[in-house]
C-alpha positions in Angstrom: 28.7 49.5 -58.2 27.2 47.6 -54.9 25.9 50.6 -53.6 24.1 51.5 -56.8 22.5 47.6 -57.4 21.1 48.2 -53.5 19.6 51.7 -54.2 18.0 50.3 -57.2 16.3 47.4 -55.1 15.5 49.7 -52.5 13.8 52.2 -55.0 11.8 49.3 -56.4 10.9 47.8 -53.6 7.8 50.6 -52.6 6.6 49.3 -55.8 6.6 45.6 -54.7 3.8 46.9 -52.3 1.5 49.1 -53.8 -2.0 48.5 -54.3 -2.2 49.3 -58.4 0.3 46.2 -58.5 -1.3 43.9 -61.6 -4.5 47.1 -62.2 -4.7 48.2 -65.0 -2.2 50.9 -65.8 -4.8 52.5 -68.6 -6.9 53.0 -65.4 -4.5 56.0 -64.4 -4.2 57.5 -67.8 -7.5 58.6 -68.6 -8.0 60.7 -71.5 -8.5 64.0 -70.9 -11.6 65.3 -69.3 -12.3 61.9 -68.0 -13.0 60.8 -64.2 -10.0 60.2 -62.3 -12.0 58.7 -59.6 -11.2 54.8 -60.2 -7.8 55.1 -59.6 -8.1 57.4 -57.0 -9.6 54.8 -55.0 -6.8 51.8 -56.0 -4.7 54.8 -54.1 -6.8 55.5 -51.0 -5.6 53.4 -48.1 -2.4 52.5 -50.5 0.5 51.9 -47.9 2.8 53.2 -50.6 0.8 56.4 -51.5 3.7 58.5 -50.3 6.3 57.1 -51.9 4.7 57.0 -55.2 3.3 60.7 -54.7 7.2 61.3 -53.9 8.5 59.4 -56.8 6.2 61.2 -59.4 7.0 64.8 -58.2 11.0 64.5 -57.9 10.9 62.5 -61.1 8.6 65.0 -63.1 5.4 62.9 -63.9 3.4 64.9 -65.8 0.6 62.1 -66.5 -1.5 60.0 -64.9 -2.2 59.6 -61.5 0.6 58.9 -59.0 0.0 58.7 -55.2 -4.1 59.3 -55.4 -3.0 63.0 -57.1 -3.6 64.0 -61.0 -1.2 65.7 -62.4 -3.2 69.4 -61.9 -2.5 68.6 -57.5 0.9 67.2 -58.0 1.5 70.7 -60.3 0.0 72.4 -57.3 1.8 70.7 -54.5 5.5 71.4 -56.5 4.4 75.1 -56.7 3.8 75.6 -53.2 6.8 73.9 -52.0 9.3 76.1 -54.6 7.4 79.0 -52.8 8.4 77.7 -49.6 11.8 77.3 -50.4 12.2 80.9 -52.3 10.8 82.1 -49.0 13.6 80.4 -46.8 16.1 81.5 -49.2 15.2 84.9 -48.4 14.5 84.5 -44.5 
């Protein structure tokens, strides 16, 4: 039970520092079609921009933008790294 109470506060704690904390979340919804370019830049320079990116692909995000990616690059990036594990499966 300790182990999973530290995981969780380790998890949470990228959060703690990221620069969306208190923005907005709307701002990295936008309906469809719309510019994703505001929250885009609450990401650039974001300390935490990995992690979140991270977070949102092994979790399955499919909305919104998570670590300065939309969901069409995060799609991308999980496509190219299940090709790049098919291909060392077969190497």
């Amino acid at each position: 039970m300790r182990a999973a109470s530290i995981e969780v506060v380790e998890e949470s704690s990228w959060q703690d520092l990221a620069n969306c904390l208190g923005v907005d979340p709307d701002l990295f919804f936008p309906e469809r079609g719309a510019s994703t370019r505001e929250a885009k830049e609450v990401c650039r320079g974001c300390v935490v921009r990995d992690d979140c990116l991270e977070y949102a692909l092994a979790n399955g995000e499919k909305f919104g933008i998570w670590g300065g990616m939309s969901e069409r690059e995060r799609r991308r990036i999980r496509r190219q790294r299940a090709l790049a594990r098919a291909a060392e499966a077969t190497a």
